[in-house]
C-alpha positions in Angstrom: 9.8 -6.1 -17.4 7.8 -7.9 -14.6 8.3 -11.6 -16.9 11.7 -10.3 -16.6 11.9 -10.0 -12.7 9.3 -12.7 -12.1 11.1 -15.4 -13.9 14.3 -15.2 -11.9 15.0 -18.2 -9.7 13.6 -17.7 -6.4 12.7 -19.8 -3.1 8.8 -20.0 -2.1 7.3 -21.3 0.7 4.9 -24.4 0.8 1.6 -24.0 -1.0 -0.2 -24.6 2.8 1.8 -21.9 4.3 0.7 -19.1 1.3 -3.0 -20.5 1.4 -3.2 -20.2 5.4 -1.7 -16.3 5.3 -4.1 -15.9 2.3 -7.2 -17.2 4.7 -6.4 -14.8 6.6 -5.8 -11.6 4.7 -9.1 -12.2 3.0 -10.9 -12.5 6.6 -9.2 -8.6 7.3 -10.0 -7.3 4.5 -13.7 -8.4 4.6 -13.4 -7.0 8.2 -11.8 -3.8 7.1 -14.3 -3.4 3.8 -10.5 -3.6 1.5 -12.2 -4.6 -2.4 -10.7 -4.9 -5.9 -11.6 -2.0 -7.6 -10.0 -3.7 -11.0 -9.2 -6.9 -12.3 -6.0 -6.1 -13.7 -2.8 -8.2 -12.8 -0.7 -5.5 -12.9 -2.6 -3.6 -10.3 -0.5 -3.4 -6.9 -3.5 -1.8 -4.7 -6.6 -2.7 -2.8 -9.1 0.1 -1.7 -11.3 0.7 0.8 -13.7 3.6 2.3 -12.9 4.8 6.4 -13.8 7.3 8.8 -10.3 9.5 10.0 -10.2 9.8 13.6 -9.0 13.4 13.7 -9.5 16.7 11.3 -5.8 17.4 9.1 -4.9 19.9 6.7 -2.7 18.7 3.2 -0.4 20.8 1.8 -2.6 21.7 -1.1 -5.2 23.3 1.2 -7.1 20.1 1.6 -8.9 19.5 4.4 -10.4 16.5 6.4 -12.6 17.0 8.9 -12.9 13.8 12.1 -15.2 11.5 10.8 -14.9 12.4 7.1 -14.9 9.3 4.3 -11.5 8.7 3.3 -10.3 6.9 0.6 -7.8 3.8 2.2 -4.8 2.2 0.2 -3.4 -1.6 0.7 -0.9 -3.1 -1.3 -2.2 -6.0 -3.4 0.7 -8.8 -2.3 0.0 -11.3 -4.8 0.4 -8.6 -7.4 3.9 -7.1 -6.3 6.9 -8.2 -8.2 9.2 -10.7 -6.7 12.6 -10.3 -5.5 15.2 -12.7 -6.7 17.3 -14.3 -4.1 19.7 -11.3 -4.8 17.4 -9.0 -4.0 15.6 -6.0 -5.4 17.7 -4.9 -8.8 17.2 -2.3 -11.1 14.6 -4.7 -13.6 12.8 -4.7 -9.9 12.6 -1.4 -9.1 11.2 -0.1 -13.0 8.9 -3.2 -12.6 7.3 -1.6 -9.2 7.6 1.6 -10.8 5.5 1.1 -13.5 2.9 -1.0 -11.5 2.3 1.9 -9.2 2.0 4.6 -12.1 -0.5 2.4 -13.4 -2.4 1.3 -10.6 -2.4 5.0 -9.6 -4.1 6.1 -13.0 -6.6 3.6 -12.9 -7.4 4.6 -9.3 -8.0 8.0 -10.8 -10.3 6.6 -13.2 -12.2 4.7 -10.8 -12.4 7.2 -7.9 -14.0 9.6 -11.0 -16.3 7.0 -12.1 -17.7 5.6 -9.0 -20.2 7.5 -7.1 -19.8 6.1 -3.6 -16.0 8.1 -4.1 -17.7 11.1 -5.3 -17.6 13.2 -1.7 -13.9 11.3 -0.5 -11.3 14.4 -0.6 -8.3 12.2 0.1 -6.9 9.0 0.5 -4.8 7.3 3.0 -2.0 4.2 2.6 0.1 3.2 6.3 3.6 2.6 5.3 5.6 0.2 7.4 9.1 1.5 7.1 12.5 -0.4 7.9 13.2 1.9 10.7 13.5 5.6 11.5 17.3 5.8 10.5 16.1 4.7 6.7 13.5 7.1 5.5 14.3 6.3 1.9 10.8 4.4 1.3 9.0 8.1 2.4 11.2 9.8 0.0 9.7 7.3 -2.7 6.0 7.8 -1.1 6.9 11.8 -1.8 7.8 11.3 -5.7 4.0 9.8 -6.6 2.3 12.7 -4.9 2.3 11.3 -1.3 3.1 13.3 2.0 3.7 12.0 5.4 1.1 13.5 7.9 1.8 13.5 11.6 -0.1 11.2 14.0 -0.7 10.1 17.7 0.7 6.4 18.2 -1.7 5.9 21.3 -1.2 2.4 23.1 -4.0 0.8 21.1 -2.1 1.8 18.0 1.0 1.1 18.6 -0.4 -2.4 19.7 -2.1 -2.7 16.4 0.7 -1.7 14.4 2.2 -4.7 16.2 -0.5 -7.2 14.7 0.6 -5.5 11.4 4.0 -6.4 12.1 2.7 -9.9 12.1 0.7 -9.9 9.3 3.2 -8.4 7.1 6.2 -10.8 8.0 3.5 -13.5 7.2 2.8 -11.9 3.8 6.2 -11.6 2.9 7.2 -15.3 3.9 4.6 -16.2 1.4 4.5 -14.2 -1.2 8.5 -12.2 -1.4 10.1 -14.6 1.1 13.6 -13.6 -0.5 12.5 -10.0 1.0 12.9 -11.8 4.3 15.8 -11.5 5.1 16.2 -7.6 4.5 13.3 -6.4 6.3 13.0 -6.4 10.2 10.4 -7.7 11.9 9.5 -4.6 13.8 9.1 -1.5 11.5 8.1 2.1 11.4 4.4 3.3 10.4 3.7 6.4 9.0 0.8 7.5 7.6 0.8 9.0 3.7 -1.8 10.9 2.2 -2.7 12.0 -1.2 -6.0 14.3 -2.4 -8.4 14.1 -4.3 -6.8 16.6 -6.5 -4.0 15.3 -6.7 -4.9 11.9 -7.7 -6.6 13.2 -10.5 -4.5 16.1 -11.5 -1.2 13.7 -12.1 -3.0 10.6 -12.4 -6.1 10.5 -14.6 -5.9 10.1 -18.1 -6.4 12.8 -20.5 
């Protein structure tokens, strides 16, 4: 299915433009600690280990104290299926579908295995969403075992998600720059959360 999506025609930026975004994803994500934690091409996620900056409650009675390890999700762009110049289609969406599933049980495997995960209770990923008015993407987030949790958008964070802004419009233009024209510049970020026990309970394999 991804051959399938992948090999529709589609135009890409220069090679200089993708290498210079590249640069400098791999310069945050040494800053922020964001690894590989597999070397498969189908994988669609980076991970990393953070502190949270305030104590929250999930709805399965999980609970994160301030300053507790968390578990942090990023999207591996060079991995994500392509849109056409049509868009995203229906060979698109099972693609992305079946990359996350995966990528989400090898997580599971790995976040059992590894012992510097052995004491993180949950895991975090910041969604940049199209806009309040389209919470469809959230709705997604909820079907893999994800819920939105409330948070302050202090000055310094909102000005931060606006670097984000940046960085994913950058992202896009090299690596989905068919996406571009569908997705605002400005977007909407919400944090998503999973457990521990959750991960595992849907997503390791028996």
């Amino acid at each position: 299915m991804t051959d399938a999506v992948a090999s529709e025609p589609a135009t890409w930026p220069d090679e200089v433009w993708a290498e210079s975004v590249s640069w400098c994803d791999t310069i945050l994500r040494s800053c922020y600690g964001i690894y590989e934690f597999t070397d498969d091409p189908a994988c669609v996620f980076r991970v990393g280990l953070s502190r949270t900056r305030s104590a929250l409650a999930l709805s399965d009675g999980t609970r994160i104290e301030a300053g507790d390890v968390v578990g942090v999700l990023h999207f591996w762009n060079e991995h994500l299926p392509r849109y056409t110049r049509r868009g995203p289609s229906l060979a698109w969406a099972r693609a992305m579908h079946n990359h996350v599933v995966g990528s989400l049980c090898a997580l599971a495997a790995y976040v059992e295995a590894d012992s510097a995960w052995r004491e993180v209770r949950a895991l975090r990923a910041e969604a940049a969403l199209y806009s309040r008015r389209r919470p469809r993407p959230h709705r997604v987030a909820q079907r893999y075992g994800f819920e939105q949790i409330a948070t302050e958008r202090s000055l310094l964070r909102q000005a931060h998600d606006l670097g984000d802004d940046c960085l994913l419009w950058g992202l896009a233009r090299a690596f989905n720059p068919a996406a571009l024209a569908r997705l605002p510049f400005r977007r909407d970020h919400r944090e998503l959360w999973m457990s521990r026990t959750s991960l595992l309970r849907n997503y390791l394999p028996r």
